[in-house]
NUTI-467092 format. One record per residue (C-alpha): residue in three letters; y, x, z. Coordinates in steps of 0.02 Angstrom, whole numbers, plus 50000, padded with zeros to 5 digits. Layout:
ALAYXZ...
# end
This chain:
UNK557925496653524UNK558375504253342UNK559565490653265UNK558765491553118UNK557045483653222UNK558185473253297UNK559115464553156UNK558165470053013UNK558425473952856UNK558365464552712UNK559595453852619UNK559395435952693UNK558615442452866UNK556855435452820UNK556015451152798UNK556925460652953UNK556545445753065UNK554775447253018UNK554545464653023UNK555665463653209UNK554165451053262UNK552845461653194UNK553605477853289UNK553635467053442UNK552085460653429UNK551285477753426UNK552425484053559UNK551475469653656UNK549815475053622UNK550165490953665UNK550795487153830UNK549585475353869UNK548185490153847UNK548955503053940UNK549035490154081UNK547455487554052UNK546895504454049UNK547805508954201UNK547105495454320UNK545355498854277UNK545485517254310UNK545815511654487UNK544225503154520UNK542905509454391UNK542485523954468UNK542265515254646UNK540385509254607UNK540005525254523UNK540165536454673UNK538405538554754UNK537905542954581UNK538945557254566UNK538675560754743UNK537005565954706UNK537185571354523UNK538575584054562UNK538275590254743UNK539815581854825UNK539885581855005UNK540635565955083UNK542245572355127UNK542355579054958UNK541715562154856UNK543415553954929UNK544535565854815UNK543775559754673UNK544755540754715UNK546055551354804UNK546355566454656UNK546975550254540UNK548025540654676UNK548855556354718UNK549505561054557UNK549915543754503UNK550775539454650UNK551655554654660UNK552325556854505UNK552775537454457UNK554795539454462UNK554565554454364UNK553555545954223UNK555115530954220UNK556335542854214UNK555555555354072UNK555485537953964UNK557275531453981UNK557945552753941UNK556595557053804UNK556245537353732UNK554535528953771UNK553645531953609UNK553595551253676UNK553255549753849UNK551855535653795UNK551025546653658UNK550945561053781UNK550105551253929UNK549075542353805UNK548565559253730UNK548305568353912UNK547415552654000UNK546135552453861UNK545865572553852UNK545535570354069UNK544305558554024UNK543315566553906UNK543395581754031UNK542915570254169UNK541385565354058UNK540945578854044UNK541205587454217UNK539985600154275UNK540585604054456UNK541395592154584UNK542975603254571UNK542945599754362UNK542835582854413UNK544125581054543UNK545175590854426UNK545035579254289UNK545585562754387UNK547015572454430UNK547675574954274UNK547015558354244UNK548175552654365UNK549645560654289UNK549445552054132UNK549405536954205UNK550985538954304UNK551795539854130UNK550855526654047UNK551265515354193UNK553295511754177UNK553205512853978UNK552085497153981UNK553205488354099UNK554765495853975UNK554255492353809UNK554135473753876UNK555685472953937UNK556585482953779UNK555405472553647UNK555785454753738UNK557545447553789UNK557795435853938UNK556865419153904UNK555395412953859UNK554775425353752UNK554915439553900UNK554125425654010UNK552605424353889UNK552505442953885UNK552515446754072UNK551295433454114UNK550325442953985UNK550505458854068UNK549985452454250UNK548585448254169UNK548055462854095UNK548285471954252UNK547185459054368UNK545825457654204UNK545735477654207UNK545425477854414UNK544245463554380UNK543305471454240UNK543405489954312UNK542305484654473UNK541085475454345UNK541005488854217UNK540785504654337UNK539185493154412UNK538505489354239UNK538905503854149UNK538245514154305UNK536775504854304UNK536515505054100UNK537085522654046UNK537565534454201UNK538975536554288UNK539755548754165UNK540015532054064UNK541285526154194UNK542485539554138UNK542005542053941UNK542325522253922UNK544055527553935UNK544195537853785UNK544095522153631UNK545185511653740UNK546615525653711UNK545995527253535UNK546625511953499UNK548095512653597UNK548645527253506UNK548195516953341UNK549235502953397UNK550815511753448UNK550825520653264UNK551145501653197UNK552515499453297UNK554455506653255UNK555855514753350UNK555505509153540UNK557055508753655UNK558305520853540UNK557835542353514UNK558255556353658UNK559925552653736UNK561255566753688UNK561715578053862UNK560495568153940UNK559815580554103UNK558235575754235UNK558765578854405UNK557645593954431UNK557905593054630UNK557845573454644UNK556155574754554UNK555155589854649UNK555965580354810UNK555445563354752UNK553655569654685UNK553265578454825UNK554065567554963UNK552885552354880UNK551425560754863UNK551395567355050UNK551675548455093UNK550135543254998UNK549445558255068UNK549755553255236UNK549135535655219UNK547795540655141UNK547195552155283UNK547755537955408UNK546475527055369UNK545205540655371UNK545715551455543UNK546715537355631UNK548605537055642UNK548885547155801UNK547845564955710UNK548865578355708UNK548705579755535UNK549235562055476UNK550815563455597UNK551305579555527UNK550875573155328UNK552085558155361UNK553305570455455UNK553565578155296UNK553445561755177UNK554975558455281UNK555975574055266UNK555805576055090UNK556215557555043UNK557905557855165UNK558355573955056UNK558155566654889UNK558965552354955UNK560585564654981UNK560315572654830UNK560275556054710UNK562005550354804UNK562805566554732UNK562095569254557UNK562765564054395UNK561135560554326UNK559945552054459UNK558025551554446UNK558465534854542UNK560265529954562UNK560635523054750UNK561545510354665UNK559985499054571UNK559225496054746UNK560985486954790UNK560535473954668UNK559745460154785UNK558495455254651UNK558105472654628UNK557775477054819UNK556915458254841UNK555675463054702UNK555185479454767UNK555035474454938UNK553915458854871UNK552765471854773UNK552735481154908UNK552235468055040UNK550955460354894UNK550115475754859UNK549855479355050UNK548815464655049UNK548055462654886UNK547375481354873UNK546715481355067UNK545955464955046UNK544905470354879UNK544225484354992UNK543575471955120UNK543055458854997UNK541995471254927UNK541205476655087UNK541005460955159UNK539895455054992UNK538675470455006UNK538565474255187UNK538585456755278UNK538135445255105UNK536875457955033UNK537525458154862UNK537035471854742UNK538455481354650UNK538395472554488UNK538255455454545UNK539885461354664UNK540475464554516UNK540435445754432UNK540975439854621UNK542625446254582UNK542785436954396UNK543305419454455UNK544895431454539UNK545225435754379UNK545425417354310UNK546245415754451UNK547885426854379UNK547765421654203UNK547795404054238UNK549375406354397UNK550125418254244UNK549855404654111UNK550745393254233UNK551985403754289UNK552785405254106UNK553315387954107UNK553625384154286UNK554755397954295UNK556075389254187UNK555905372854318UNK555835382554483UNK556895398454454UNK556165413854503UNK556695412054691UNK555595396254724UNK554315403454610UNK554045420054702UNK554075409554855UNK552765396954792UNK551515410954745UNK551615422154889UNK551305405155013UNK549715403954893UNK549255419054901UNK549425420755101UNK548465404255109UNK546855410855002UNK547185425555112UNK546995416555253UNK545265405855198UNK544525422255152UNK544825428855351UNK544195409255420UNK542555410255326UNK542105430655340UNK540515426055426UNK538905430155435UNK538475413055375UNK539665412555221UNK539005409855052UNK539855411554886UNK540515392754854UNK541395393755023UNK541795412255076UNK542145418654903UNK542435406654745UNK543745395454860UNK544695407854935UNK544905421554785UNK545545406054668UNK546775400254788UNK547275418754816UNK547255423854631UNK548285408254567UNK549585411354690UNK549565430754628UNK549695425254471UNK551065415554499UNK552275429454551UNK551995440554394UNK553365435054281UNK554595431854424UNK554325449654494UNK554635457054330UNK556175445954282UNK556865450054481UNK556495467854451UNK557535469054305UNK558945458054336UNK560575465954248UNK559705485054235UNK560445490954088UNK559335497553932UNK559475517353982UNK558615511954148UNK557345501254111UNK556145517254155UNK557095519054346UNK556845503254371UNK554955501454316UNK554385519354403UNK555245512054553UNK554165493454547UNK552815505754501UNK553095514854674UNK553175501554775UNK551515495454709UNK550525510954747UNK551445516554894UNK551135497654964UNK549175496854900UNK548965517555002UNK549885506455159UNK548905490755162UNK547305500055156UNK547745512155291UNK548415496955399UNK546835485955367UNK545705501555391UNK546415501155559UNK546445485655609UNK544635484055559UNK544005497455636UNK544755493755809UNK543925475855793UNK542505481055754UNK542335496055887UNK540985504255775UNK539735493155754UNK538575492555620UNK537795474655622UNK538265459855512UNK539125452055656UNK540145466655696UNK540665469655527UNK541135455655469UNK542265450355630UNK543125466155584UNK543355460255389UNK543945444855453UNK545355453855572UNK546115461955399UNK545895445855290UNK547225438755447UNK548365452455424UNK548285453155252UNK548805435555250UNK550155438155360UNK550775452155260UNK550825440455102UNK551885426355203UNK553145439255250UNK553205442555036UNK553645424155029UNK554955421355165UNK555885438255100UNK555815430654906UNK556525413554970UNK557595421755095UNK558335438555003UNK558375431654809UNK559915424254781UNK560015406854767UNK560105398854596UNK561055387754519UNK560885368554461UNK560055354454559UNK558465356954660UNK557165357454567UNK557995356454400UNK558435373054287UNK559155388454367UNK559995404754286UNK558335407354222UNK558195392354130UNK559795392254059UNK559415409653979UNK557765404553898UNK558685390053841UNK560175399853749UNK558825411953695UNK557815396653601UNK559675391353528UNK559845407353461UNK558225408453396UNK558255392253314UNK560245395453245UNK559535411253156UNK557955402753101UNK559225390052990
# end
């Protein structure tokens, strides 16, 4: 960050400290939006698609690329987005995947074809692969270790779970109220004032760095190698895992990712240096988000099933099923700021994935025809959700554990990629796993036996985020129980704040 933001820059430090609070405050909101704006993206469109089905002409192959267009893109192109913010500064790469996502929305608005329309999430998706890392940077670069970052990335966990929660309530209501070209256009005023907000904020995280170079090769290799992956996962779970063409998609996921692995252990300037994913908290954390979005993203899909097909729910009132999840996260991220600073981020991370795996787990025991909402859905998604909600700020602290300032990007493309590379794997797995249970039957019974086989998994998958967070993480210091490394840093950090305040 500029020093000028930093220390300010008036006489007796009042007026700089208060304008460096105001700057971060707005760096904040703007973060907070694009989170925001990125989650619901992911689901608002879901609800939507029989209408533009039959508006458009889409056949049913077809209707999947307008999900898959966006996943594609953003998936593919994540370490490229956190790389193009640490070399060209955030404010850049933010203004120009504010600017492009909200352009691909209007255009998606206003789509006449299903090709316009595929085309449109596409580049939809690319902005969004910038947008994602600078909203995990700018928290990181606006907030130092302590509370204050805590606050903030309880704050941002939020804003991602409240924009999945809202995005499968707002593509039933607003399909329902004003079309489904609403879905998309509702996209265009969030930006608006995204755009708005980041011209109140200052310098963000320095200008251009001088002889700075992207790895060209690392980033075709990496871009391509990823997207295949999602590519190939995404095909998994719809022509099974032994087609010829998934084998041969993950063939090449593989080849290209083993070559930009060589290339980033010879280059000067890595897209992701070999060495960050040496940092145990570093690995930990990906591996965690990894593990965590496996679960959570799978499990959404069958949630949302099992409430229309076996429950008989209609789309919108789906849509307020998945609120109390929502609470769920704000009140585990709420909790988590504090409880951080007692239980360190190992114990923490621990804590929330056992949560998590244990909501998991209710949701598989009560998938039945016979479930209502108190017992199969309300119990089981606020067990799951606090537990979630709980890992936030620990994730992002592990994730960035001693990553310098010029890699703040790296690090939040990679956390990024690990998200959406483990939400395209726990689909494909649970996909799977239902569909063998099942044995393609249609019937309540069938279906939901079939649900329930995935809920197990997906619980399983979440226990195995837990052990490796207690067992990887490195253990911290001071008594059990008592304040770790983590706590000792928020406590200097309130010293500090409290020595310049006098």
């Amino acid at each position: 960050m500029d020093s000028k933001v930093a220390s300010g820059s008036g006489t007796d430090g009042t007026d700089g400290a208060d304008g460096a609070a105001g700057h971060a405050r707005w760096l904040l909101v703007v973060a907070l939006t694009v989170q925001f704006l990125v989650s619901l993206d992911m689901s608002v469109v879901n609800v939507a698609l029989p209408d533009i089905r039959s508006d458009l002409g889409f056949g049913r192959d077809g209707l999947l690329w307008v999900v898959n267009a966006y996943a594609l893109a953003f998936g593919g192109l994540l370490m490229l987005g956190g790389r193009l913010a640490d070399l060209a500064g955030p404010r850049r790469v933010l203004t120009a995947g504010l600017v492009l996502f909200g352009l691909a929305s209007l255009a998606g608005g206003l789509a006449w074809s299903p090709g316009s329309l595929v085309a449109a999430r596409a580049v939809q998706g690319v902005g969004a692969a910038a947008l994602a890392p600078v909203a995990f940077a700018l928290i990181t670069l606006a907030f130092p270790a302590g509370p204050a970052r805590s606050r903030a990335l309880g704050l941002w966990g939020m804003a991602g779970a409240a924009g999945g929660a809202v995005g499968v309530l707002a593509g039933g209501v607003l399909t329902d109220a004003a079309g489904w070209r609403s879905v998309m256009l509702v996209n265009v005023p969030i930006v608006a004032f995204a755009l708005a907000a980041a011209a109140r904020t200052g310098p963000v995280g320095g200008q251009r760095r001088a002889g700075a170079r992207l790895d060209i090769a690392g980033a075709l290799l990496a871009t391509g190698g990823t997207t295949l992956l999602v590519l190939g996962l995404v095909r998994a779970s719809d022509d099974g895992w032994t087609s010829a063409t998934t084998a041969a998609t993950l063939g090449a996921a593989v080849i290209l990712l083993a070559a930009f692995v060589a290339v980033e252990l010879r280059t000067a300037s890595p897209l992701l240096r070999p060495g960050l994913l040496r940092q145990r908290p570093v690995l930990t954390a990906n591996l965690f988000c990894l593990l965590l979005a496996s679960a959570q993203f799978g499990a959404f899909y069958f949630v949302s099933l099992y409430m229309q097909l076996v429950l008989g729910y209609g789309p919108t009132a789906a849509g307020f099923a998945f609120l109390p999840f929502c609470v769920g996260v704000v009140a585990g991220s709420i909790l988590a700021t504090r409880a951080v600073a007692v239980l360190g981020i190992r114990r923490l991370m621990a804590v929330g994935g056992t949560l998590a795996a244990l909501g998991m787990a209710w949701f598989a025991a009560t998938a039945t025809v016979e479930g209502s909402f108190l017992t199969s859905i309300l119990g089981p998604s606020l067990l799951c959700s606090l537990g979630i909600g709980l890992c936030f700020v620990p994730l992002g602290t592990a994730a960035t554990t001693d990553v310098v300032p010029g890699e703040t990007g790296m690090a939040s493309g990679l956390l990024n990629s690990s998200r959406q590379v483990g939400g395209s794997l726990g689909l494909a797995v649970l996909v799977t796993v239902a569909a063998q249970v099942t044995g393609g039957a249609t019937g309540a019974d069938g279906l939901s036996s079939g649900y329930a086989a995935a809920f197990w998994v997906a619980a399983g998958l979440l226990a195995a985020a837990a052990l490796a967070a207690y067992v990887l993480l490195p253990g911290e210091r001071g008594a059990p129980g008592g304040p770790g490394p983590v706590a000792a840093r928020a406590d200097a950090a309130e010293h500090e704040e409290d020595a310049a305040g006098r």
